[in-house]
Backbone as a printed PyTorch tensor [residue, N CA C, xyz], in Angstrom:
tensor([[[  8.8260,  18.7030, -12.1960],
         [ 10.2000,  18.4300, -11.8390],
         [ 10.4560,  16.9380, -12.0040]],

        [[ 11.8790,  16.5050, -12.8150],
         [ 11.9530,  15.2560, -12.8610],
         [ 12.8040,  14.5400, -11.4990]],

        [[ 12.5230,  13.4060, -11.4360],
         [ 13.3870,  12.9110, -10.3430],
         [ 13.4980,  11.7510, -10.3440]],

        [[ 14.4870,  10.7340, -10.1120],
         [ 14.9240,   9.3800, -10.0390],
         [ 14.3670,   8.6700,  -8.6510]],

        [[ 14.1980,   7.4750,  -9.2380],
         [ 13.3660,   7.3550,  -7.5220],
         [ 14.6770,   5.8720,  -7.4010]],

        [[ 14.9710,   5.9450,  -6.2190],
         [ 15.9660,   5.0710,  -5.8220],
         [ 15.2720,   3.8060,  -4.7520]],

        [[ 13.8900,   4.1250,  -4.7090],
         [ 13.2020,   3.2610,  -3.9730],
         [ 11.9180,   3.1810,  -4.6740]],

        [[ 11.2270,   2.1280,  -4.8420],
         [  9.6320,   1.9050,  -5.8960],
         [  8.8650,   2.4850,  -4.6820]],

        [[  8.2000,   3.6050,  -5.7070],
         [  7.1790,   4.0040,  -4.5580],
         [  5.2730,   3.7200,  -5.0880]],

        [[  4.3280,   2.8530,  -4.4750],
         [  3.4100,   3.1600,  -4.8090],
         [  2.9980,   3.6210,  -5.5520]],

        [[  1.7970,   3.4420,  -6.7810],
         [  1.5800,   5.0960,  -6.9920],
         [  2.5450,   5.6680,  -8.2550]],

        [[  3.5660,   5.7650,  -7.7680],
         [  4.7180,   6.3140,  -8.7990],
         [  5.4580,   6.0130,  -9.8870]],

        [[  6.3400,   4.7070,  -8.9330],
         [  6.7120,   4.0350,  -9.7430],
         [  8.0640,   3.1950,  -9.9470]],

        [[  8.5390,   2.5560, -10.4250],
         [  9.3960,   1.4690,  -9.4210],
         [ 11.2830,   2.0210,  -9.7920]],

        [[ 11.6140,   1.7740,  -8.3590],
         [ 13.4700,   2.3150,  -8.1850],
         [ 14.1470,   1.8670,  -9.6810]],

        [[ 14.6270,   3.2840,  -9.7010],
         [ 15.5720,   3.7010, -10.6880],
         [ 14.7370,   3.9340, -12.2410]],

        [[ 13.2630,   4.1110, -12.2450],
         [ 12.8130,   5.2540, -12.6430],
         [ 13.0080,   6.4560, -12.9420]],

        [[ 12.6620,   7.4720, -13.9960],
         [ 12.7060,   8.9020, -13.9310],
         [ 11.7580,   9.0690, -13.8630]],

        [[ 10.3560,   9.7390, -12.8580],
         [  9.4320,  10.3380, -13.1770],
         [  8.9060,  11.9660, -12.7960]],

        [[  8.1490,  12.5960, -13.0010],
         [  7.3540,  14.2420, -12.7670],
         [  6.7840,  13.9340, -11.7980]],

        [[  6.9590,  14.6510, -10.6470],
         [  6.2170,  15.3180,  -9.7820],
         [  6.1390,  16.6750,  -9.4060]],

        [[  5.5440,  17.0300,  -8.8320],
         [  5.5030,  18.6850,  -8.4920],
         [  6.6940,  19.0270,  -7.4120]],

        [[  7.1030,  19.7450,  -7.7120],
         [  8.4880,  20.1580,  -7.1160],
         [  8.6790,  20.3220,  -5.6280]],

        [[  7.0620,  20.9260,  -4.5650],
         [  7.1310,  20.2910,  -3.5310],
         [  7.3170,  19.0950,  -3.0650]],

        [[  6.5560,  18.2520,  -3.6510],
         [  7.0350,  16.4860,  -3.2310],
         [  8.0670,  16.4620,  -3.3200]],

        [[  8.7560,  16.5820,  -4.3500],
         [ 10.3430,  16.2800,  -4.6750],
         [ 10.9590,  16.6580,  -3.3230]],

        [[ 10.6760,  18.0750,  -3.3800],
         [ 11.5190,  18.8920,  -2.6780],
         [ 11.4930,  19.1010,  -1.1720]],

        [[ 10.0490,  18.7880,  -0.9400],
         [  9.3920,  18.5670,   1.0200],
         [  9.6110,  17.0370,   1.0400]],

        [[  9.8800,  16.0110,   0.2900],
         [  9.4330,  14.3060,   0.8780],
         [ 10.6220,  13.6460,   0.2040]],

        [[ 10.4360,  13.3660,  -1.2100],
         [ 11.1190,  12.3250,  -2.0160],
         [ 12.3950,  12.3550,  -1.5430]],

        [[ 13.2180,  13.6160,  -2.1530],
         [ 14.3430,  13.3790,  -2.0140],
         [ 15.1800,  14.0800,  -0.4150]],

        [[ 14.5550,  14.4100,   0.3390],
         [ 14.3160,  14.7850,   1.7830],
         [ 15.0240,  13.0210,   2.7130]],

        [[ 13.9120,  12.3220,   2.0120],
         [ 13.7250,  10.8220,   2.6050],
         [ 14.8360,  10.1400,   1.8820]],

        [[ 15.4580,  10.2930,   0.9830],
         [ 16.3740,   9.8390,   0.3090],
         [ 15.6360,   8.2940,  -0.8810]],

        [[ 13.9360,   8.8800,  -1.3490],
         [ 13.1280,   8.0160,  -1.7100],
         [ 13.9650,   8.2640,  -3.0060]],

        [[ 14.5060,   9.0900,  -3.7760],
         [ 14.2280,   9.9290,  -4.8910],
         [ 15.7890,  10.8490,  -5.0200]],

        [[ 16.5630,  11.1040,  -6.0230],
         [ 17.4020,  11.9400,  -6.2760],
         [ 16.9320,  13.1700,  -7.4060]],

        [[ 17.2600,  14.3900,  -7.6610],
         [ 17.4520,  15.3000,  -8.6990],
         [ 17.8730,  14.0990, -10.0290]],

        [[ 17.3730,  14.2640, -10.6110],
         [ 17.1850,  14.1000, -12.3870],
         [ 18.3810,  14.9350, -12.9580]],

        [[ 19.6120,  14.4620, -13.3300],
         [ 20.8430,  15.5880, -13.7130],
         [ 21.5200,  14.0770, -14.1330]],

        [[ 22.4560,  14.5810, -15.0470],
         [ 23.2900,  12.9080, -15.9930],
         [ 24.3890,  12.9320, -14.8640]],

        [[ 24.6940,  13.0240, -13.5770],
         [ 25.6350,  12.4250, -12.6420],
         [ 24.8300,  11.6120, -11.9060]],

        [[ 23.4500,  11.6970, -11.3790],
         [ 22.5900,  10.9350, -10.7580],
         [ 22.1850,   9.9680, -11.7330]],

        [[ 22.1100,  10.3720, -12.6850],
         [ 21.7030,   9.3410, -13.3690],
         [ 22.4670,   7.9040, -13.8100]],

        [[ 23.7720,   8.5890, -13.5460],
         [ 25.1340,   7.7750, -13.9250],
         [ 25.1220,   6.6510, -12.7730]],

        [[ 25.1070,   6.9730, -11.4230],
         [ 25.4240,   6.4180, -10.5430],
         [ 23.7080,   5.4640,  -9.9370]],

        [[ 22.6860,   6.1890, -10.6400],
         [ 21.4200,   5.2740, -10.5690],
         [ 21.7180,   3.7270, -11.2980]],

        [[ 22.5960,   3.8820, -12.4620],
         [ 22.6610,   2.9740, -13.7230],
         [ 23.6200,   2.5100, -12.9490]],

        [[ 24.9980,   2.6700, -12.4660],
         [ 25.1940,   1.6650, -11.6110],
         [ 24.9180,   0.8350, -10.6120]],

        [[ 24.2010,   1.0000,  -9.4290],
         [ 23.5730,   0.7300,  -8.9300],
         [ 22.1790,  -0.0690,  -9.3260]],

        [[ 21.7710,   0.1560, -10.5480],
         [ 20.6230,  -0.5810, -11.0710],
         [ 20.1270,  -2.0080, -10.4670]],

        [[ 21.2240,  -3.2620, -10.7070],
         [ 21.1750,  -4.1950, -10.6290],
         [ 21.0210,  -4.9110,  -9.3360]],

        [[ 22.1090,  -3.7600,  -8.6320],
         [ 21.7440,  -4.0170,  -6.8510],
         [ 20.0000,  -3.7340,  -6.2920]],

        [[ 19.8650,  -2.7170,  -7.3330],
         [ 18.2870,  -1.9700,  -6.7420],
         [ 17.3020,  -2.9500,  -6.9950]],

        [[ 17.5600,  -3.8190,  -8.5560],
         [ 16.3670,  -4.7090,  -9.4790],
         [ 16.6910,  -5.6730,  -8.4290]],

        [[ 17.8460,  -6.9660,  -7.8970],
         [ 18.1190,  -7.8500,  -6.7920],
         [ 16.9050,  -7.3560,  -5.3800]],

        [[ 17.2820,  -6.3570,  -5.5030],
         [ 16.5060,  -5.7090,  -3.5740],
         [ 15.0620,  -5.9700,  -4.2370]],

        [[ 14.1220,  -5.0050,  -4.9340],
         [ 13.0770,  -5.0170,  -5.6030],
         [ 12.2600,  -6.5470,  -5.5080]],

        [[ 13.5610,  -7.4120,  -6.5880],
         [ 12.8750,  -8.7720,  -6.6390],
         [ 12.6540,  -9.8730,  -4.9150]],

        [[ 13.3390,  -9.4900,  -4.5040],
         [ 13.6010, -10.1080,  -2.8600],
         [ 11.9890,  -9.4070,  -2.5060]],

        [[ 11.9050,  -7.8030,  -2.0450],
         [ 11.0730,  -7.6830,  -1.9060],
         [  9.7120,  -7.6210,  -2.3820]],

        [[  9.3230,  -7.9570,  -3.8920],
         [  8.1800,  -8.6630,  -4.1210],
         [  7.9700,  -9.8110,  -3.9000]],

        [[  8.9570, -10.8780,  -3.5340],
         [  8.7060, -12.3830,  -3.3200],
         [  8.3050, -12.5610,  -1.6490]],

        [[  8.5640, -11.1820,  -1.1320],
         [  8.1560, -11.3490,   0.3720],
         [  6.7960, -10.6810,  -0.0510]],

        [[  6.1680,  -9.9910,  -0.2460],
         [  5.4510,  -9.6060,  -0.6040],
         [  3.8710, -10.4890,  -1.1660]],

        [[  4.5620, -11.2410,  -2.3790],
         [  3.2880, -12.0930,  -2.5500],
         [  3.5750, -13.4910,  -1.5940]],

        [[  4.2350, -13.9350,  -0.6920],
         [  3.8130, -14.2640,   0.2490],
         [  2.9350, -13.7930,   1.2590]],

        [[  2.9560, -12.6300,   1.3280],
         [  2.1170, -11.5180,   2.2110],
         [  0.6330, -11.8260,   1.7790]],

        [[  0.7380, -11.3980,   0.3010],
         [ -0.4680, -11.6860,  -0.5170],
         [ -1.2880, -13.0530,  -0.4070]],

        [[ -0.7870, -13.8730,  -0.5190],
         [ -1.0640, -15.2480,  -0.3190],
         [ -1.7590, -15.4380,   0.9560]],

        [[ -1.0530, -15.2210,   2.2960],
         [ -1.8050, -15.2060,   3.5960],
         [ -2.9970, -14.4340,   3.6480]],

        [[ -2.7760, -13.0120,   3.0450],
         [ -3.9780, -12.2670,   3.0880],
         [ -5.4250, -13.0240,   2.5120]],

        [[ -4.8520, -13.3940,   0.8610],
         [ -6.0430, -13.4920,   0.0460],
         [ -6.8840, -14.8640,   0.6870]],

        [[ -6.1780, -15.4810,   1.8110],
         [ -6.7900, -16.7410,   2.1920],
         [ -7.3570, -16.4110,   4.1180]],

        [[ -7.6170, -15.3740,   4.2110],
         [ -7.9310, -14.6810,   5.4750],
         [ -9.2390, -14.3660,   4.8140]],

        [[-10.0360, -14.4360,   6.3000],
         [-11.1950, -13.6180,   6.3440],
         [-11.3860, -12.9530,   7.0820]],

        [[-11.9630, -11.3740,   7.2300],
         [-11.8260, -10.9170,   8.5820],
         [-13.1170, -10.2540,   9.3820]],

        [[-13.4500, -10.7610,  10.3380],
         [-15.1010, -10.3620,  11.3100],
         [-14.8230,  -8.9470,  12.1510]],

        [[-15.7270,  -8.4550,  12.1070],
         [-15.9580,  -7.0760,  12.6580],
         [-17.1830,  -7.3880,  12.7870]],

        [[-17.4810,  -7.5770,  14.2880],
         [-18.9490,  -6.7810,  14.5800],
         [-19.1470,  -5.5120,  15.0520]],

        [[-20.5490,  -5.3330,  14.7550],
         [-20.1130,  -3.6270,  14.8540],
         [-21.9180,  -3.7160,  15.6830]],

        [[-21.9640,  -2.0070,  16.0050],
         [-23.6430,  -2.2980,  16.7540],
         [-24.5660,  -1.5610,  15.8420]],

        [[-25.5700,  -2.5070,  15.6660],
         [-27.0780,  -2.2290,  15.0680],
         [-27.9690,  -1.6370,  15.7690]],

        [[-28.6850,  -1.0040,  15.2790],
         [-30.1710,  -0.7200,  15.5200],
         [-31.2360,  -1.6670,  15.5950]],

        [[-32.5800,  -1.4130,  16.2810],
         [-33.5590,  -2.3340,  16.4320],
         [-33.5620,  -3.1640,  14.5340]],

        [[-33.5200,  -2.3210,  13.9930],
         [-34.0070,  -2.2900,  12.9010],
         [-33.0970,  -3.6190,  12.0200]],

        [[-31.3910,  -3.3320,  12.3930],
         [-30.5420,  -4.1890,  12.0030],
         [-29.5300,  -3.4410,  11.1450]],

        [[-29.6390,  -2.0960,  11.3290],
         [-28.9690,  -0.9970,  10.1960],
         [-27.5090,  -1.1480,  11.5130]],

        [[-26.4900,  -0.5670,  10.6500],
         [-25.4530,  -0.1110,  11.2550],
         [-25.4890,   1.5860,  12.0470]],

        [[-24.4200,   1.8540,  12.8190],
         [-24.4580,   2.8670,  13.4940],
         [-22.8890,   3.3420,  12.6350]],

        [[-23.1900,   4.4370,  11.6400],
         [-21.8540,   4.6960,  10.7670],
         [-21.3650,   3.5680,   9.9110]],

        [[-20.0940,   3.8790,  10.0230],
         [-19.3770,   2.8230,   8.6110],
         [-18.1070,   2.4840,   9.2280]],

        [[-17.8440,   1.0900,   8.2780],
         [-16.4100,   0.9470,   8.6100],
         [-15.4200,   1.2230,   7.6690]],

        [[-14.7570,   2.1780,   8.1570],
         [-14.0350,   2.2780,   6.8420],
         [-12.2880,   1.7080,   7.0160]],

        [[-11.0200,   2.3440,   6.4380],
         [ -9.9610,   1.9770,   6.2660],
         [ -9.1520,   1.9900,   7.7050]],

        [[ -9.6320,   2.7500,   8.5110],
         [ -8.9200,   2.7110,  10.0400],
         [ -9.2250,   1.3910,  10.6470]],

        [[-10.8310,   0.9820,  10.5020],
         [-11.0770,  -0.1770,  11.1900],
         [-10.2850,  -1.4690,  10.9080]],

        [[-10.4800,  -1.4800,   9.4420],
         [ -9.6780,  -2.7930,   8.8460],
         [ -8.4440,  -2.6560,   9.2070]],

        [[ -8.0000,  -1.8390,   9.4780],
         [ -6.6550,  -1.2910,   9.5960],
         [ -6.4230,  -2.0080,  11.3030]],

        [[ -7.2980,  -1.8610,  11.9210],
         [ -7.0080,  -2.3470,  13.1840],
         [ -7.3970,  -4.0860,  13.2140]],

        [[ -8.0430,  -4.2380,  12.4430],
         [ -8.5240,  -5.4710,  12.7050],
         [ -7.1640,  -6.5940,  12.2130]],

        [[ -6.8250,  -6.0840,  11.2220],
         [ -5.0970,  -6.3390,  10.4360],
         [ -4.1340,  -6.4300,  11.7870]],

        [[ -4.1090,  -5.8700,  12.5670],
         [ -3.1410,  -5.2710,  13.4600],
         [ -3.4800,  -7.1260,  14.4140]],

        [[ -4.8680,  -6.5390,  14.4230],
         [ -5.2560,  -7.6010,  15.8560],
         [ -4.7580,  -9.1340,  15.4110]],

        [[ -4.6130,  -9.4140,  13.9240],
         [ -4.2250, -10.7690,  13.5580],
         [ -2.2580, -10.8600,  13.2710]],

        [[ -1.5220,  -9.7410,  13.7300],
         [ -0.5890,  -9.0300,  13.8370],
         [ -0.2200,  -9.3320,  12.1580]],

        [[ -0.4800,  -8.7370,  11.7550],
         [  0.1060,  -8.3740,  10.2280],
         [  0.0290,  -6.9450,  10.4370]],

        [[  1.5930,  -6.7190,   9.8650],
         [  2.0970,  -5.4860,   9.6830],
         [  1.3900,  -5.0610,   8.5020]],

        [[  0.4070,  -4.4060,   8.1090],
         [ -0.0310,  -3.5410,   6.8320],
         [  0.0690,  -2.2600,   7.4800]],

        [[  0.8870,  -1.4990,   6.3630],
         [  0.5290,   0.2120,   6.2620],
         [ -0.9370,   0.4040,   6.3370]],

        [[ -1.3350,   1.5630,   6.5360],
         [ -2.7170,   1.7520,   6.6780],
         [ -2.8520,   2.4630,   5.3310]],

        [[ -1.9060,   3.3310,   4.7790],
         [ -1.9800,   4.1230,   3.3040],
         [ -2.0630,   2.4910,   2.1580]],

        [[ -2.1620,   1.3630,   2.7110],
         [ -1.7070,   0.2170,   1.6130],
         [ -3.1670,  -0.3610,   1.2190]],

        [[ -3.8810,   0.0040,   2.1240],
         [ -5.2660,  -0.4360,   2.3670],
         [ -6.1790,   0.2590,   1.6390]],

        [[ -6.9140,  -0.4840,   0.4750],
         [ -7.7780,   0.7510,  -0.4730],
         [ -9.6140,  -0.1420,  -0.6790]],

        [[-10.0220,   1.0520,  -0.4190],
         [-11.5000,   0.3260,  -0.4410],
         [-12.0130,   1.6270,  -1.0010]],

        [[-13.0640,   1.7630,  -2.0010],
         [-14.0660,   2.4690,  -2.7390],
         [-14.5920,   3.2720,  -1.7090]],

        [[-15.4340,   2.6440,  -1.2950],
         [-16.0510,   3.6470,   0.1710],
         [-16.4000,   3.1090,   1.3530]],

        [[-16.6620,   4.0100,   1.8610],
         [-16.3290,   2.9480,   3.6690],
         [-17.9400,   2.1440,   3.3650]],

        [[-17.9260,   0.9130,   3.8350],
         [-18.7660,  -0.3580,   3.9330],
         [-19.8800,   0.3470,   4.6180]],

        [[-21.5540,   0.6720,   4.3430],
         [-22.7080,   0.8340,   5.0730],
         [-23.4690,   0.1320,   5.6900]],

        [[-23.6250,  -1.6080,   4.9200],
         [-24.0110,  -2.1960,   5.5050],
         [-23.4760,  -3.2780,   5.7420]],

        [[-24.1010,  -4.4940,   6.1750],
         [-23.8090,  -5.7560,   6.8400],
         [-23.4930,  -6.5490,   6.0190]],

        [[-22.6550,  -7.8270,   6.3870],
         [-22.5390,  -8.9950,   5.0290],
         [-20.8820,  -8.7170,   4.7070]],

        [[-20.8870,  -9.2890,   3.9150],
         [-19.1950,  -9.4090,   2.9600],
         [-18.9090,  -8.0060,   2.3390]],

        [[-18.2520,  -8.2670,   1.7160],
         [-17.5930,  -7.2090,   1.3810],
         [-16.1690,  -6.7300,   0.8840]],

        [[-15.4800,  -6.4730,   0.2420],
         [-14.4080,  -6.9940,  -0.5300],
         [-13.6490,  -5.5970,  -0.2470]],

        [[-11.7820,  -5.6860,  -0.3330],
         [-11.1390,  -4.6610,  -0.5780],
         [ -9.8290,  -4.9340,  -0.5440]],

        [[ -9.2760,  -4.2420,  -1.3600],
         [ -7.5910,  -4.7830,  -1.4830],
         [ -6.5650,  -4.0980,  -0.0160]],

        [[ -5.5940,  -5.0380,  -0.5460],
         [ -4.2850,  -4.7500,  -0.0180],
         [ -3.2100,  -4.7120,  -0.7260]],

        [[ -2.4560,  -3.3340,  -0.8580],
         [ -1.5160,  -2.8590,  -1.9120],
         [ -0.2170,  -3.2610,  -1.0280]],

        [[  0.4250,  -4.4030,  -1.5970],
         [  1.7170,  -5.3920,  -0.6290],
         [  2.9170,  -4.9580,  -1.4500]],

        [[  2.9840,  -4.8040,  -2.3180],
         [  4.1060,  -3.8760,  -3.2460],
         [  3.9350,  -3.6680,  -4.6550]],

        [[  4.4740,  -2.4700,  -4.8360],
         [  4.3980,  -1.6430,  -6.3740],
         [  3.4370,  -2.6310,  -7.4320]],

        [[  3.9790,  -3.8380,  -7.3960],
         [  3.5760,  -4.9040,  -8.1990],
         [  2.2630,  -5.7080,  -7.9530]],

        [[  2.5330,  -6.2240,  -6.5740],
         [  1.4160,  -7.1310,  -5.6630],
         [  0.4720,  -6.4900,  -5.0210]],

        [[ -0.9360,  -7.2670,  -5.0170],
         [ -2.0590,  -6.8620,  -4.5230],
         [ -2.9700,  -7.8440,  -4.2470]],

        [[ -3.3300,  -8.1090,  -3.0800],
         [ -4.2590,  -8.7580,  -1.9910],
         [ -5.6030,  -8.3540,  -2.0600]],

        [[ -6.6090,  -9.1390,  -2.8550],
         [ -8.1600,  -9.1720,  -2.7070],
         [ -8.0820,  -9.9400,  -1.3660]],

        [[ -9.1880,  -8.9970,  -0.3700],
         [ -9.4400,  -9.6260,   1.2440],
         [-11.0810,  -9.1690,   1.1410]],

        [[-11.4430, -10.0620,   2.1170],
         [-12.8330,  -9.9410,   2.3110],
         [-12.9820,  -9.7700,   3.9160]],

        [[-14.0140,  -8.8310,   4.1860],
         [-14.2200,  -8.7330,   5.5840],
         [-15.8040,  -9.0470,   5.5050]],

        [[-16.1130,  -9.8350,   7.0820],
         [-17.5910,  -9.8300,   7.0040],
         [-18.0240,  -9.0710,   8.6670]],

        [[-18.7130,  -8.2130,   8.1090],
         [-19.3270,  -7.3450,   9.2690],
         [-20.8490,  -7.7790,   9.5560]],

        [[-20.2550,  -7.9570,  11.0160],
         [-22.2180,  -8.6900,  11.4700],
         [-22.2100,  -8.0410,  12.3760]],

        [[-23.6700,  -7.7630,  13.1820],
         [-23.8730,  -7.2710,  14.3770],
         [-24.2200,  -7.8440,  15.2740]]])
């Protein structure tokens, strides 16, 4: 199913787009949320007007954005966590933790914005982005000690 997205979504792809998704999304989320309109030449008419207002909003919000980026990529963030005699970890940290640790330095990050390979096993540095908009993206490093 095609659909106009009236807002850049992640992932998808940026306002006033046409792209395919499966007709539940469309039909349970996108255009539910008013992310997204039906794909038909009257929506499309009134997307193309609107264009310029949407590209203005867009550009505002990537320039807040890689400011976002900027603070992030110059952050470091500590998590201790508890070891064994040995010095091993007890589990992993994965995207919830960082997710809180974000919180505790009060930066608003989505927790869906937050992408790491696999949750961290052991100790030391450790690297993982932050998806700040459609465009922008935040390399952050966390260091987990025990």
């Amino acid at each position: 199913m095609n659909v106009i997205l009236v807002q850049s979504v992640i992932g998808l792809g940026r306002a006033g787009e046409t792209v395919s998704v499966k007709p539940g999304y469309a039909r349970n989320w996108l255009v539910p949320t008013g992310i997204a309109v039906h794909a038909n030449a009257e929506n499309q008419a009134v997307v193309e007007a609107k264009r310029a207002e949407m590209e203005k909003e867009d550009a505002k919000l990537r320039k807040e954005a890689n400011k976002v980026a900027e603070k992030l990529e110059a952050l470091t963030l500590t998590l201790k966590v508890e070891v064994n005699d040995e010095g091993n970890m007890f589990g992993t940290v994965g995207v919830s933790e960082l997710h809180k640790l974000l919180q505790a330095e009060d930066l608003n990050i989505e927790r869906k914005c937050i992408n790491i390979a696999q949750p961290f096993e052991s100790l030391g540095t450790h690297e993982f982005s932050v998806q700040c908009h459609v465009d922008v993206s935040a390399k952050m490093k966390v260091l987990i000690e025990g």
